[in-house]
PyMOL Python script that loads the backbone (N, CA, C, O; Angstrom):
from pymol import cmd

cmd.read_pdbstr("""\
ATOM      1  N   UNK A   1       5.044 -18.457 -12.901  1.00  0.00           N
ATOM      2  CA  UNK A   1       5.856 -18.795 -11.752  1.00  0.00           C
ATOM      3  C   UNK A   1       5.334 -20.085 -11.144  1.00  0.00           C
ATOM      4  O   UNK A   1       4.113 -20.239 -11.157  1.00  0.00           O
ATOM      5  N   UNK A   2       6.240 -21.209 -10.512  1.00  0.00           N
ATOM      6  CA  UNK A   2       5.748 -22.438  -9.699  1.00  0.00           C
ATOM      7  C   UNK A   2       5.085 -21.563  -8.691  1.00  0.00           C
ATOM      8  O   UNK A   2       5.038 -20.399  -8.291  1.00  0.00           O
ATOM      9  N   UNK A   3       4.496 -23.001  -8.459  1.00  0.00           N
ATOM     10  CA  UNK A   3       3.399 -22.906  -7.171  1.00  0.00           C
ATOM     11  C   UNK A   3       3.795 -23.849  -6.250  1.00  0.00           C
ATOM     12  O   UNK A   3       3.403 -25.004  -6.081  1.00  0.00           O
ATOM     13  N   UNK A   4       4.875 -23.002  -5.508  1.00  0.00           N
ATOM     14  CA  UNK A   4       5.630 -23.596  -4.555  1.00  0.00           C
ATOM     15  C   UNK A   4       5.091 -23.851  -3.498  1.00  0.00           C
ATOM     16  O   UNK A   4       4.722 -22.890  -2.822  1.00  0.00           O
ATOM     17  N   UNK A   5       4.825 -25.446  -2.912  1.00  0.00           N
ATOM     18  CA  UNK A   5       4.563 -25.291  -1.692  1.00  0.00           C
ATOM     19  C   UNK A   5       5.393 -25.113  -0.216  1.00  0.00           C
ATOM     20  O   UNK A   5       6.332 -25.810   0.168  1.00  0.00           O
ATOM     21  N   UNK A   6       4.654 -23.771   0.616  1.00  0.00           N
ATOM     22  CA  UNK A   6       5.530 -23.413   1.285  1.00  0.00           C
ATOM     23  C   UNK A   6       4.690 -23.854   2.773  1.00  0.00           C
ATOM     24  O   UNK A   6       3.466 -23.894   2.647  1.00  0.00           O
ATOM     25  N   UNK A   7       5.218 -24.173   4.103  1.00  0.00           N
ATOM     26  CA  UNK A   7       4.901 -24.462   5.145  1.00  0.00           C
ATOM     27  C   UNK A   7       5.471 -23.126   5.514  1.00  0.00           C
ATOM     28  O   UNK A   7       6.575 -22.678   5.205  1.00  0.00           O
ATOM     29  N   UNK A   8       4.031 -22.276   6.600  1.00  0.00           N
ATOM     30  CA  UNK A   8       4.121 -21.005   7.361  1.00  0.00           C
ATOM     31  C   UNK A   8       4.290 -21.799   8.725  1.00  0.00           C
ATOM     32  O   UNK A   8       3.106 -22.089   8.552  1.00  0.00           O
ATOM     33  N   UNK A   9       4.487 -22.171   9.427  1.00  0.00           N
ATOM     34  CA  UNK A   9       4.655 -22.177  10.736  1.00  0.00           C
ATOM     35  C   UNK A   9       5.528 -21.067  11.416  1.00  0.00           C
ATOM     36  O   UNK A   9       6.717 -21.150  11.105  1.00  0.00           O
ATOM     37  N   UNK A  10       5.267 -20.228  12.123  1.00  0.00           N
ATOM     38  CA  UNK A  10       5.741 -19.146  12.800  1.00  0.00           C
ATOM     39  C   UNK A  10       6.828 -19.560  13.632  1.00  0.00           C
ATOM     40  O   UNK A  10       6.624 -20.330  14.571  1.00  0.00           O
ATOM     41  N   UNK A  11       7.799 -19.181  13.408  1.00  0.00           N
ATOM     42  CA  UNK A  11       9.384 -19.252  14.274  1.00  0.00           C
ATOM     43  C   UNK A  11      10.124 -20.573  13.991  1.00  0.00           C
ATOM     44  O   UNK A  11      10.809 -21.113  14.860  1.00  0.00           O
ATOM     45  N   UNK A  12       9.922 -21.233  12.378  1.00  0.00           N
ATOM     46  CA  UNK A  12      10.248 -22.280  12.446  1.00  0.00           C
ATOM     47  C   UNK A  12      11.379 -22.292  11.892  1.00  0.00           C
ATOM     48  O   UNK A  12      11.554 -21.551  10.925  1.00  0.00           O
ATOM     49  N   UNK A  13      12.023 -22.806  12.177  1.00  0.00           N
ATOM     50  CA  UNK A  13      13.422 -23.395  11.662  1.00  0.00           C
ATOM     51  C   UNK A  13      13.778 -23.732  10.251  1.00  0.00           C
ATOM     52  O   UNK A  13      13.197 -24.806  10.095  1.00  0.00           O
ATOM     53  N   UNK A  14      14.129 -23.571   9.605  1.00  0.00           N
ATOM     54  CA  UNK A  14      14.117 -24.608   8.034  1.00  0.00           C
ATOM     55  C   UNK A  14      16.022 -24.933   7.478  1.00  0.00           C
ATOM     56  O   UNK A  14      16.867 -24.117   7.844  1.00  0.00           O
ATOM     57  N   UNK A  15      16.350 -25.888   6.807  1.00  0.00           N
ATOM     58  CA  UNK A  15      17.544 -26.129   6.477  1.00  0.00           C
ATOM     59  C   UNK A  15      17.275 -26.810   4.804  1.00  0.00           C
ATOM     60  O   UNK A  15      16.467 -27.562   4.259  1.00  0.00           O
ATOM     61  N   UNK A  16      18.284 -26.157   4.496  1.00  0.00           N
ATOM     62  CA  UNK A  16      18.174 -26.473   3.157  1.00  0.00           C
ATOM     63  C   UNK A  16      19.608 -26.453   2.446  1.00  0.00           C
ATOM     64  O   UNK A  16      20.313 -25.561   2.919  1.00  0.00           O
ATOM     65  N   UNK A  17      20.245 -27.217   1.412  1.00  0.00           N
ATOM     66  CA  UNK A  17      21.285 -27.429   0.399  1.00  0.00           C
ATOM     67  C   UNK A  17      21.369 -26.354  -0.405  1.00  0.00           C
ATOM     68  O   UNK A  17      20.331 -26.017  -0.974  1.00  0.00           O
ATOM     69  N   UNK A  18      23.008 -25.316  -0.716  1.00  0.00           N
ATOM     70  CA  UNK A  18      22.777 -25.049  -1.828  1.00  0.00           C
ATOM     71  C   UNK A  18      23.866 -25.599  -2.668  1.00  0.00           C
ATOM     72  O   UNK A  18      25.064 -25.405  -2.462  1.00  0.00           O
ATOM     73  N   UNK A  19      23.218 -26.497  -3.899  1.00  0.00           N
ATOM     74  CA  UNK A  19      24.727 -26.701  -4.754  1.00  0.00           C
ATOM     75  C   UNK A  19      24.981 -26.000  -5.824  1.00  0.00           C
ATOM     76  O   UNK A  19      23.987 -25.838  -6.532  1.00  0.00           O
ATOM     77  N   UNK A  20      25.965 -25.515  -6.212  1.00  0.00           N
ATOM     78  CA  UNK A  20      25.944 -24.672  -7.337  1.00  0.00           C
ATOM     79  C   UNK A  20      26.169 -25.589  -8.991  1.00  0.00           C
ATOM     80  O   UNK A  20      26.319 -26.810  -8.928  1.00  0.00           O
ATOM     81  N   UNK A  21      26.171 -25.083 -10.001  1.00  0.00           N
ATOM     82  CA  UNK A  21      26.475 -25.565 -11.572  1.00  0.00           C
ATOM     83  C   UNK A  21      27.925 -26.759 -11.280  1.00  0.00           C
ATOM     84  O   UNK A  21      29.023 -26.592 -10.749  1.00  0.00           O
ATOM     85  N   UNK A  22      27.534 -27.462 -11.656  1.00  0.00           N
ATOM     86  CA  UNK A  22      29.105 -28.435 -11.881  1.00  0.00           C
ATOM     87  C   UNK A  22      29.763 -27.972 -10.181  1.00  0.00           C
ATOM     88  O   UNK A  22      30.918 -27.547 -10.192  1.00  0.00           O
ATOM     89  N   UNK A  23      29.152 -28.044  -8.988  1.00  0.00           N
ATOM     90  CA  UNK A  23      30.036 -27.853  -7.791  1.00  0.00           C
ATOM     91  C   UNK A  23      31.059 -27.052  -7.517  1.00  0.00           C
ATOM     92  O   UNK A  23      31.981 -27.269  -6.730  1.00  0.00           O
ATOM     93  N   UNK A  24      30.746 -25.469  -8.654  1.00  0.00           N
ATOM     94  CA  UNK A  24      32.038 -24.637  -8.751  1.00  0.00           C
ATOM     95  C   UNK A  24      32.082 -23.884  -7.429  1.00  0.00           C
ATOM     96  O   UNK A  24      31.080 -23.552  -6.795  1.00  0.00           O
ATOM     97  N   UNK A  25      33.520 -23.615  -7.027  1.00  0.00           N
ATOM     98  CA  UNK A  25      33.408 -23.093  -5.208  1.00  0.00           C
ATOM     99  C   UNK A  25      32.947 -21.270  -5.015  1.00  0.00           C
ATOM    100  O   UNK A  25      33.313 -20.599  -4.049  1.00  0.00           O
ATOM    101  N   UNK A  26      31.992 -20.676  -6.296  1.00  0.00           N
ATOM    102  CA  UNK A  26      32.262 -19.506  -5.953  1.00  0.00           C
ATOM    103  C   UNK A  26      31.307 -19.347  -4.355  1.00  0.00           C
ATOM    104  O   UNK A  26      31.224 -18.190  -3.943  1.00  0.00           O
ATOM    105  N   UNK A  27      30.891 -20.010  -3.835  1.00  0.00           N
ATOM    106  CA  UNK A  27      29.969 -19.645  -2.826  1.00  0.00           C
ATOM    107  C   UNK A  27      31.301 -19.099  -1.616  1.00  0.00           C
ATOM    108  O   UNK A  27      31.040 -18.106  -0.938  1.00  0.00           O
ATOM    109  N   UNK A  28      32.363 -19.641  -1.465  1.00  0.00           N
ATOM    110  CA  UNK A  28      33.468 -19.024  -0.496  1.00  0.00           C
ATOM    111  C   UNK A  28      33.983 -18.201  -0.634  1.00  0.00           C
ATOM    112  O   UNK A  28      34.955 -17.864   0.041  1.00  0.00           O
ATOM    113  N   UNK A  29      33.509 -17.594  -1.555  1.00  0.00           N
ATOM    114  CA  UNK A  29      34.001 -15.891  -1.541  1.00  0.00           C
ATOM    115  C   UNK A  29      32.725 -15.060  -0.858  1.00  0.00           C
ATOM    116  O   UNK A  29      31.504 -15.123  -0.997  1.00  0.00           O
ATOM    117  N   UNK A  30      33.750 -14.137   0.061  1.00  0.00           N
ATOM    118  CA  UNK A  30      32.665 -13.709   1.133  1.00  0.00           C
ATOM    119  C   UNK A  30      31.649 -12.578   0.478  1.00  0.00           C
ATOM    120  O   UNK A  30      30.860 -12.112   1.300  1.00  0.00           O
ATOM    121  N   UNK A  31      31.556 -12.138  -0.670  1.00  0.00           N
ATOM    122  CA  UNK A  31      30.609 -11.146  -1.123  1.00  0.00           C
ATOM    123  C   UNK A  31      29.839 -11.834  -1.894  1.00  0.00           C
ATOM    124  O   UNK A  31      29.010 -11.133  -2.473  1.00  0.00           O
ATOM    125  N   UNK A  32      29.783 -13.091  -2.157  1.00  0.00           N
ATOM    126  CA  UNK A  32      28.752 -14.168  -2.478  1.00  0.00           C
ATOM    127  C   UNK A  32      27.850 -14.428  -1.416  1.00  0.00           C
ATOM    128  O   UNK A  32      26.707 -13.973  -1.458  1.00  0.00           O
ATOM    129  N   UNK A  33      28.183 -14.997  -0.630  1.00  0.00           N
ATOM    130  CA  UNK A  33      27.838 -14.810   0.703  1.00  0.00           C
ATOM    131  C   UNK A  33      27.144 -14.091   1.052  1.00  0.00           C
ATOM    132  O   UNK A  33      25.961 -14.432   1.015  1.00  0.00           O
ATOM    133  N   UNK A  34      27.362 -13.194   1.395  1.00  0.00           N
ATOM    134  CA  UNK A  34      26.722 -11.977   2.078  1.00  0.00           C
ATOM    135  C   UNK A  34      25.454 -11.673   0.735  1.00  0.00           C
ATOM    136  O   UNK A  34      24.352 -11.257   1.091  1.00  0.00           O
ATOM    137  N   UNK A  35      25.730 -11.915  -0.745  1.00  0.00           N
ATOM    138  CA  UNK A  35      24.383 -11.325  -1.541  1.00  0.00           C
ATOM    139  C   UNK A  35      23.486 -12.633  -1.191  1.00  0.00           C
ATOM    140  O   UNK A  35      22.277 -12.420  -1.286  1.00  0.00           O
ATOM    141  N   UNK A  36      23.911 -14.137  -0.746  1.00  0.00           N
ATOM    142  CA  UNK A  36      23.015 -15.333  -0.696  1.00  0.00           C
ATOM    143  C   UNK A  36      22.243 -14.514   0.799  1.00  0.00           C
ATOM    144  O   UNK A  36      21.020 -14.371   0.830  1.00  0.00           O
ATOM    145  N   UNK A  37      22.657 -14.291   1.338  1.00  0.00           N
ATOM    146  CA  UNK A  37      22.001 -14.101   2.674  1.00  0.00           C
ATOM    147  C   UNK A  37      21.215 -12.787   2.870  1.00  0.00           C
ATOM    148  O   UNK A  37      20.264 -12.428   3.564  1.00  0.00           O
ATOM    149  N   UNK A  38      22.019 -12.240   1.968  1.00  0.00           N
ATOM    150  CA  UNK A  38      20.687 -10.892   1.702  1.00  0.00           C
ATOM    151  C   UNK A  38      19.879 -11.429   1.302  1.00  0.00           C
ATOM    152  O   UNK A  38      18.982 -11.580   2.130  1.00  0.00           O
ATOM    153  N   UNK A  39      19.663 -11.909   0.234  1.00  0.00           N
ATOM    154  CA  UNK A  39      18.169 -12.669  -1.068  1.00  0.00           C
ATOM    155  C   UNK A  39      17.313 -13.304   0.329  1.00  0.00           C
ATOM    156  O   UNK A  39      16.236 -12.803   0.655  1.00  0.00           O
ATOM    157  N   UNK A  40      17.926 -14.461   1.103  1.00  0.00           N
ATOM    158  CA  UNK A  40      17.716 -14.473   1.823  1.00  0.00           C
ATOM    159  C   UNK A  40      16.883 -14.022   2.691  1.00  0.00           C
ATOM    160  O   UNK A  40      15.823 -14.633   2.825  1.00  0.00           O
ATOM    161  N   UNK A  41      17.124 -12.949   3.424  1.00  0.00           N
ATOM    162  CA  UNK A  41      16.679 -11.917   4.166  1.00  0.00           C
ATOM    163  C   UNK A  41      15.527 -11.280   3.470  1.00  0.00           C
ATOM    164  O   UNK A  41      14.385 -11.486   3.882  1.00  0.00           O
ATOM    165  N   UNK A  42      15.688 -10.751   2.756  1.00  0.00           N
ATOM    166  CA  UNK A  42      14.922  -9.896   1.784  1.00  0.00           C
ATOM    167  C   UNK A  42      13.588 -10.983   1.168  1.00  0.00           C
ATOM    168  O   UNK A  42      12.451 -10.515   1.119  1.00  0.00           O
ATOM    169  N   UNK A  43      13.864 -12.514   0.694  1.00  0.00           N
ATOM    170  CA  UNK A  43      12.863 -13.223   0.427  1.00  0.00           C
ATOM    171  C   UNK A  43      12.038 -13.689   1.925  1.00  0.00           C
ATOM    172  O   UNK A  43      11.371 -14.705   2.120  1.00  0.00           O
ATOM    173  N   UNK A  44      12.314 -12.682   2.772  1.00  0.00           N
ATOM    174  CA  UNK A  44      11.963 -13.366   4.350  1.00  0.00           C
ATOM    175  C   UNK A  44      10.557 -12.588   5.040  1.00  0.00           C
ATOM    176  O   UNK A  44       9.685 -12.849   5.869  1.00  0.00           O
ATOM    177  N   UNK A  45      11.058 -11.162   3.875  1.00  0.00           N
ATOM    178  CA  UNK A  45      10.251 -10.474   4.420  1.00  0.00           C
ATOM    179  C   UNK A  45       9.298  -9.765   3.497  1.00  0.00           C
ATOM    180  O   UNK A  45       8.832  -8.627   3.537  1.00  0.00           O
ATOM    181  N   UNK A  46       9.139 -10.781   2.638  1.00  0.00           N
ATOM    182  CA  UNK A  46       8.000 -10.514   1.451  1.00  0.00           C
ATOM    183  C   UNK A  46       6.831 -10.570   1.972  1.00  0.00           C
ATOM    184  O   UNK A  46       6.003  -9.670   2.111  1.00  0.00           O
ATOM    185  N   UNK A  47       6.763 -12.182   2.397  1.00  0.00           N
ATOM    186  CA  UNK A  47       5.082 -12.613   3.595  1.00  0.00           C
ATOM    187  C   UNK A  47       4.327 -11.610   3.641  1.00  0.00           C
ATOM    188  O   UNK A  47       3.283 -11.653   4.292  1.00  0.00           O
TER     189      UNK A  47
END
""", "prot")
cmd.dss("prot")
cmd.show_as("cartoon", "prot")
cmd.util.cbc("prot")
cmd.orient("prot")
């Protein structure tokens, strides 16, 4: 696995891009969505 470097600062903010393969639009379908923001969530509270 990379050895990602990650900044811990407590309550911080972060923004980030996602683009998908060739710019295909499945991200606007709302049960895409909702699994990006679970992973999300769930990669939030590994720490």
């Amino acid at each position: 696995m990379p050895n990602y470097r990650r900044a811990k600062t407590k309550g911080a903010t972060y923004f980030f891009t996602v683009v998908t393969y060739r710019r295909q639009r499945f991200l606007c379908e709302e049960n895409v969505r909702k699994a990006l923001r679970n992973g999300i969530l769930e990669a939030s509270r590994v720490r």
